[in-house]
VODRENLO-443116 format. One record per residue (C-alpha): residue in one letter; x negated, y negated, z. Coordinates in steps of 0.5 Angstrom, whole numbers, padded with zeros to 4 digits, always signed. Each point is the difference from the previous one (the first is absolute). Example, Ala and Ser with C-alpha at 12.3 -4.5 7.8 and 13.67 -1.06 7.14 Angstrom:
# residues 2
a-0025+0009+0016/s-0002-0007-0002/
***
This chain:
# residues 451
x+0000+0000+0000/x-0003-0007-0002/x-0001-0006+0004/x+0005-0004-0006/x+0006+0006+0002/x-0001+0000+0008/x+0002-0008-0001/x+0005+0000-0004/x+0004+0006+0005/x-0001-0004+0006/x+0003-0006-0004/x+0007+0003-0002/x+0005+0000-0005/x+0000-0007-0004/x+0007-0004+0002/x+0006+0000-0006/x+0000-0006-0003/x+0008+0000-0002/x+0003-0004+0007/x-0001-0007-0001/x+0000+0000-0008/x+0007+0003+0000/x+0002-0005+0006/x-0002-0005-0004/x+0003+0002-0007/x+0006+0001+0003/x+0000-0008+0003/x-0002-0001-0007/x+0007+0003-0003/x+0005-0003+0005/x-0003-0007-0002/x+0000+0001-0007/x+0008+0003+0002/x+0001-0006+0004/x-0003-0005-0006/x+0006+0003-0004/x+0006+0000+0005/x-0001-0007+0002/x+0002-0004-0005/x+0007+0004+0002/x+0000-0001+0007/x-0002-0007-0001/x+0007-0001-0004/x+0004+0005+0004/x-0002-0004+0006/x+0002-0008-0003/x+0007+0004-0004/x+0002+0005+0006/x-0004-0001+0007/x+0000-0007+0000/x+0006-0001-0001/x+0003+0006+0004/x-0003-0003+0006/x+0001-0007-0002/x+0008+0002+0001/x+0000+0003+0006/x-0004-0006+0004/x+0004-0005-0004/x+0007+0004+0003/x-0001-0003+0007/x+0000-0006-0002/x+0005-0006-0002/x+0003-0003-0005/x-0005-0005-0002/x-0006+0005+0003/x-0002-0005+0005/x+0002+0004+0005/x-0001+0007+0004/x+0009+0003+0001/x-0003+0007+0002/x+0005+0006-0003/x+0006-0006-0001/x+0001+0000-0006/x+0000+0008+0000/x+0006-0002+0005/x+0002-0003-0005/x+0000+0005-0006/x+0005+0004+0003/x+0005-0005+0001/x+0001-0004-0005/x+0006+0003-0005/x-0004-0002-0006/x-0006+0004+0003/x+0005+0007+0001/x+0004+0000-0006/x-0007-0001-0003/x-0001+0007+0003/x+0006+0003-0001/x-0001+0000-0007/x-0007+0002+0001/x+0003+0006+0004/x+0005+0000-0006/x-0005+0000-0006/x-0005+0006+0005/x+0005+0005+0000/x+0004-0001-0007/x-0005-0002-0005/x-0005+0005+0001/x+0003+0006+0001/x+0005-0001-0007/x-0007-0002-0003/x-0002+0007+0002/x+0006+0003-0001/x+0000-0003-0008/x-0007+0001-0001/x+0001+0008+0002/x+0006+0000-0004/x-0003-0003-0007/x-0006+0004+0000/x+0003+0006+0001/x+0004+0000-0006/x-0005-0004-0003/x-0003+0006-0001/x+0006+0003-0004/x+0000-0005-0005/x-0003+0000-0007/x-0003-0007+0000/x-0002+0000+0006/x-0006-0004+0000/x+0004-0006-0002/x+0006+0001+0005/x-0006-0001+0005/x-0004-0006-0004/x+0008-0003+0000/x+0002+0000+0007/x-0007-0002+0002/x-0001-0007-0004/x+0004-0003+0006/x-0006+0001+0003/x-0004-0006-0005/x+0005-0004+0002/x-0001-0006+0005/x+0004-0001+0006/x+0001-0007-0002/x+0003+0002-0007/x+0003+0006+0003/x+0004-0004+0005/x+0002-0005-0006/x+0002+0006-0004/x+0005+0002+0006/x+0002-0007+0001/x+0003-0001-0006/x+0003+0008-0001/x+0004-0002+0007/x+0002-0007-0002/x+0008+0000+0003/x+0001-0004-0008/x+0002+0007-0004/x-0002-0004-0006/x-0006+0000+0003/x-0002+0005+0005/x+0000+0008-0004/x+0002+0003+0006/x+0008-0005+0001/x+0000+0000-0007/x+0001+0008+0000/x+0003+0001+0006/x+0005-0006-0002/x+0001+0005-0007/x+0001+0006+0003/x+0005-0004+0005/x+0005-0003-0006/x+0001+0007-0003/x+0002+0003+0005/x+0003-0006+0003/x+0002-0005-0006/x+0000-0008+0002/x+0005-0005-0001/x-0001-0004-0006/x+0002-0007+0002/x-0004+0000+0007/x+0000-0008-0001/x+0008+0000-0002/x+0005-0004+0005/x+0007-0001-0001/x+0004-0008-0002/x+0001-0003+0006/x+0007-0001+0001/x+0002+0006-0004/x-0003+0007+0002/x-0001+0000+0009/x-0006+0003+0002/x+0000+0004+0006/x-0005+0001+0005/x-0004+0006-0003/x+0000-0004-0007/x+0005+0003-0004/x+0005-0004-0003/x+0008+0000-0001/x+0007-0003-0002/x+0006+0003+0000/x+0005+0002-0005/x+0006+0005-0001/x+0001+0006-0005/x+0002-0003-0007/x-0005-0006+0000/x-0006-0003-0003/x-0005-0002+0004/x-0007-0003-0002/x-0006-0001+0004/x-0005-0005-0001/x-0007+0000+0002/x-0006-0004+0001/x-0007+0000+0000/x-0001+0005-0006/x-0005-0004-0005/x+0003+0003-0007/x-0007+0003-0002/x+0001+0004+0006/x+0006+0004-0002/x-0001+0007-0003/x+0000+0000-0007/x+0007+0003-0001/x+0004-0006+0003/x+0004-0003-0005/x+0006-0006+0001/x+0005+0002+0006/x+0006-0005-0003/x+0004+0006-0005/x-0001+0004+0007/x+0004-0005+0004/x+0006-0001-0005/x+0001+0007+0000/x+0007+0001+0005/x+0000+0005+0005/x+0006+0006-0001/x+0004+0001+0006/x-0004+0004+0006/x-0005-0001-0004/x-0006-0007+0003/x-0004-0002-0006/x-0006-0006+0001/x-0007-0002-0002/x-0006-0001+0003/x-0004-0006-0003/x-0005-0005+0000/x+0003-0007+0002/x-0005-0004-0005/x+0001-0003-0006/x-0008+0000-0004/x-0001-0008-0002/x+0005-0003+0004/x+0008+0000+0001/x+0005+0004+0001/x+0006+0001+0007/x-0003+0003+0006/x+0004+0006+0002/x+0003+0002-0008/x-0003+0004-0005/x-0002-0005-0005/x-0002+0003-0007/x-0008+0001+0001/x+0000+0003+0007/x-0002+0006+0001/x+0002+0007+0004/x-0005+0002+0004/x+0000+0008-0001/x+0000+0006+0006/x+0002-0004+0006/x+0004+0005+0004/x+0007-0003+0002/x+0004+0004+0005/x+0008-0001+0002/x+0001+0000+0008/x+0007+0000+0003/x+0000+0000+0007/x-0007+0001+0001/x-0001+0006-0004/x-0003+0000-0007/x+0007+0003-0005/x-0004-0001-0007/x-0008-0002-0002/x-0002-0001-0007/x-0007-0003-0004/x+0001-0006-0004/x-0001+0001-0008/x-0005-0003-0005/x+0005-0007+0000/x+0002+0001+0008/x+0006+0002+0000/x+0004+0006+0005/x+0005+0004+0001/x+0004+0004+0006/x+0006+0003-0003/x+0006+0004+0004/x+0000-0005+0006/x+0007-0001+0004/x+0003-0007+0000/x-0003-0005+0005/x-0007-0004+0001/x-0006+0004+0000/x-0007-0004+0002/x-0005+0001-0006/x-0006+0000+0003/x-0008-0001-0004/x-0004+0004+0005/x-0006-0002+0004/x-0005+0004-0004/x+0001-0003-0007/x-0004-0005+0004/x-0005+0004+0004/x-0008-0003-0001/x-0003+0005-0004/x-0004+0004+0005/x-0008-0003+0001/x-0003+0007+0002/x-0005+0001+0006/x-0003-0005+0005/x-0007+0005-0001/x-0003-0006+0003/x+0004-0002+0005/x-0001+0001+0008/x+0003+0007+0000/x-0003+0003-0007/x-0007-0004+0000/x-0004+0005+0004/x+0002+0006-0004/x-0001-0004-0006/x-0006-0002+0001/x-0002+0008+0003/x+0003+0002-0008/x-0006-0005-0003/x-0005+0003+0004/x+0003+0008-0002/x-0001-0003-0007/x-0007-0001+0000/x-0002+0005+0005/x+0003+0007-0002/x-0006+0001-0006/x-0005-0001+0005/x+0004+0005+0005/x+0001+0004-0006/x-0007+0000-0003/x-0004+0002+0006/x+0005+0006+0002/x+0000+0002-0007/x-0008+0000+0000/x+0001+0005+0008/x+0005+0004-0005/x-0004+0002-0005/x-0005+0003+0005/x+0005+0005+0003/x-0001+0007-0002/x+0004+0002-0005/x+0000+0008+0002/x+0004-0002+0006/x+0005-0003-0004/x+0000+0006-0005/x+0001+0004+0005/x+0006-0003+0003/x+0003+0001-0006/x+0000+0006-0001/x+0002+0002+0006/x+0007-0003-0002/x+0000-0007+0004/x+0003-0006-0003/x-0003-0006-0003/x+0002-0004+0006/x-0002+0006+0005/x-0007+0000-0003/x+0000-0009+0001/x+0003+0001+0007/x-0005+0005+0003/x-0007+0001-0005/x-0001-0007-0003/x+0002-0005+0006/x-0004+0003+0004/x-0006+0001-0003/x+0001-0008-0002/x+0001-0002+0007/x-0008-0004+0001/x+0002-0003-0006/x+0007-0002+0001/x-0003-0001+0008/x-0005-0005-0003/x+0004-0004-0006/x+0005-0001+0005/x-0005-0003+0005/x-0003-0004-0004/x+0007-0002-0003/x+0002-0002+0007/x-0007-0005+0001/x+0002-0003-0007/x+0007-0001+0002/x-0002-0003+0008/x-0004-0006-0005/x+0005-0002-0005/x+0000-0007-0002/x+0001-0002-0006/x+0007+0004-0002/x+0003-0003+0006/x-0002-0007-0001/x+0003-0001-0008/x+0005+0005-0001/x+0004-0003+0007/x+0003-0006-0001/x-0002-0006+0004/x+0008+0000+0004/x-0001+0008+0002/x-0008+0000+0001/x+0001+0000+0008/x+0004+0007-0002/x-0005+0003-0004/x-0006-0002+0004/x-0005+0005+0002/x-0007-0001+0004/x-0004-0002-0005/x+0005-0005-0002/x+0001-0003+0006/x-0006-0001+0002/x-0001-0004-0006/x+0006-0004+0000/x-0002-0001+0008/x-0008-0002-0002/x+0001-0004-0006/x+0007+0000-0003/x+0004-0006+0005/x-0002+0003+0007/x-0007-0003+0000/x-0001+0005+0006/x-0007+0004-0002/x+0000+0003+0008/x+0006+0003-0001/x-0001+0003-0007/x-0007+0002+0002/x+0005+0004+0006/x+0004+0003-0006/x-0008+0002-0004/x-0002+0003+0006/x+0007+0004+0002/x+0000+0002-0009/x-0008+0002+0002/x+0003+0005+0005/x+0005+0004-0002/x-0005+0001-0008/x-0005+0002+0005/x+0003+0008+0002/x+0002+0001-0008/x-0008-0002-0002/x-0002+0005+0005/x+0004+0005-0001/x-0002+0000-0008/x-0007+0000+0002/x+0000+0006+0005/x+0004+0004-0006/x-0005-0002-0005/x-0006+0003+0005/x+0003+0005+0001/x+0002+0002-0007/x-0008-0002-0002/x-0002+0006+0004/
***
């Protein structure tokens, strides 16, 4: 053994150089990430944080932010009526539009799947989506206008009203002063016994209103009644350029057609009829005696306007329809994409065991979709907690305290007319709360779906 070999077995094995190096390369590595993450945090800190926080402290103060109140404006909050209407269409809007974007959204993807074209019937429902929520609540806006020459929803509803209904053709006519009685309910009436002609003028019809069937009423008012017979004529009391005698059928005056008329004796209604095309009637087979002939009030009924959809009662419903209208391809969308994913063995199975379309739905396919339905319907639920802009321009400023939600609240109290930032910093507070659960209950469902 040498001198050189007995050294180095009293110096020991050489000490790894791997320790420090690696120390150092991993700090170097999280500086680098850092590097990249900061530009991110630093908006996340001047857009989400900042003003998070910002909030909070500014909620315990006044109006004017000079002065400290404590939980004041929290007491506040939750008695002001505007504040709790303000959460009872939130709850409204939390329970209502979520679950039937959900339902309509599972719905549509699964007959999607059956149709031919069905990528254009996805690409149909889902361009709502590229449309803004200012243009959206404009479009909606002019479709609930209560005018059925302007709104397309009172327009149909008014259709489908007159055809099962009909309308009065004079709702602007009234009777001549002095020759017809108008009775409280707004019918007209003279009197008049069997073997009579009787003539009932009218008013307020202008001539370029009457129906295209109308023609002169003097032959009609010339004809003689037989015995037991009552003959008359309805007609337009108005002479076109000037002239003629009130309360007589003059040469160019015209009947009005399809006014119903009715004779009543003794408060019961013995004979009715509807004029012709000159105005005239008749009842025959009447007994001797005087008989009230009557012009019934709904000759001059107004024709009916539609629904008030942005009235107090319809105008949260109404708003919640536009909100359906954009959302069902999102919902749709996305359960489609979980529905493409499912086994199909499974399903084929179920059929050939004998179970029905609706079984197959009911007990294969939702419950296999329940993450995706769980996480649409959550998300649905932070979205609609936010809605603003539908709420703001569809509802009418009268009826804007009835459809109000939180974040419109909190608006209208920081900036729109109440001037008050403590209390909507109250409100944002109070809309941060409640989004919160909803936030942690997605992200725990996303971690546990990545693992």
């Amino acid at each position: 053994m040498t001198a050189t070999t007995v050294v180095k077995q009293q110096a020991g094995p050489r000490p790894a150089a791997g320790p420090a190096p690696a120390r150092r390369g991993r700090r170097r590595a999280r500086l680098i990430a850092l590097l990249f993450v900061l530009p991110a945090l630093l908006l996340l800190g001047a857009l989400v944080v900042y003003p998070v926080l910002f909030s909070v402290g500014r909620s315990f103060f006044d109006a004017s932010g000079t002065r400290f109140v404590g939980g004041d404006n929290y007491t506040e909050m939750f008695r002001d009526p505007a504040t709790l209407k303000a959460i009872r269409n939130t709850t409204i809007w939390v329970v209502v539009a979520p679950a039937l974007l959900t339902g309509l959204g599972l719905i549509l993807a699964v007959l999607v799947e059956k149709v031919r074209w069905a990528t254009a019937f996805k690409l149909l429902l889902f361009m709502p989506m590229a449309v803004s929520f200012l243009a959206a609540g404009i479009i909606f806006r002019l479709a609930y206008d209560e005018d059925p020459d302007k709104g397309v929803l009172n327009a149909a509803v008014v259709s489908v009203h007159d055809a099962f209904k009909g309308t009065s053709t004079y709702p602007t006519a009234r009777g001549r002063t002095g020759l017809l009685t108008q009775d409280r309910d707004g019918s007209y009436r003279t009197t008049a016994s069997a073997g009579d002609t009787v003539a009932l003028p009218m008013v307020g019809v202008l001539p370029g209103d009457l129906p295209g069937n109308a023609s002169p009423a003097r032959t009609a008012a010339a004809r003689k009644a037989a015995p037991g017979e009552l003959r008359g004529v309805v007609y337009l009391d108005f002479t076109p350029g000037g002239g003629g005698r009130q309360g007589r059928v003059d040469a160019q005056e015209s009947g009005l057609p399809g006014m119903k008329v009715e004779a009543v004796r003794d408060g019961e209604t013995v004979a009715s009829a509807t004029t012709a095309a000159d105005g005239s009637f008749r009842f025959s087979g009447l007994t001797a005696g005087p008989y009230t002939v009557k012009l019934p009030e709904s000759n001059f009924a107004p024709p009916y306007q539609g629904v008030s959809w942005l009235g107090p009662t319809l105008v949260t419903p109404a708003i919640i329809g536009a909100y359906l209208w954009i959302w069902t391809g999102f919902a749709m969308v996305l359960i489609g994409a979980g529905l493409s994913t499912l086994p199909r063995d499974a399903l084929e199975a179920a059929r050939m065991d004998g179970a029905s379309e609706w079984q197959i739905f009911r007990r294969i396919t939702v419950p296999l979709l329940a993450p995706v339905l769980t996480v649409v319907f959550v998300t649905l639920v932070i979205n609609v907690m936010k809605v603003f802009d539908l709420v703001y321009i569809i509802a009418p400023g009268p009826v804007q305290e009835d459809a109000t939600v939180l974040a419109t609240q909190m608006w209208l109290v920081s900036f729109g007319g109440g001037n008050d930032q403590g209390l909507g910093s109250a409100l944002g507070v109070l809309l941060l709360l409640l989004v919160i659960p909803a936030m942690v209950f997605n992200v725990r469902r996303f971690r546990n779906s990545q693992r």
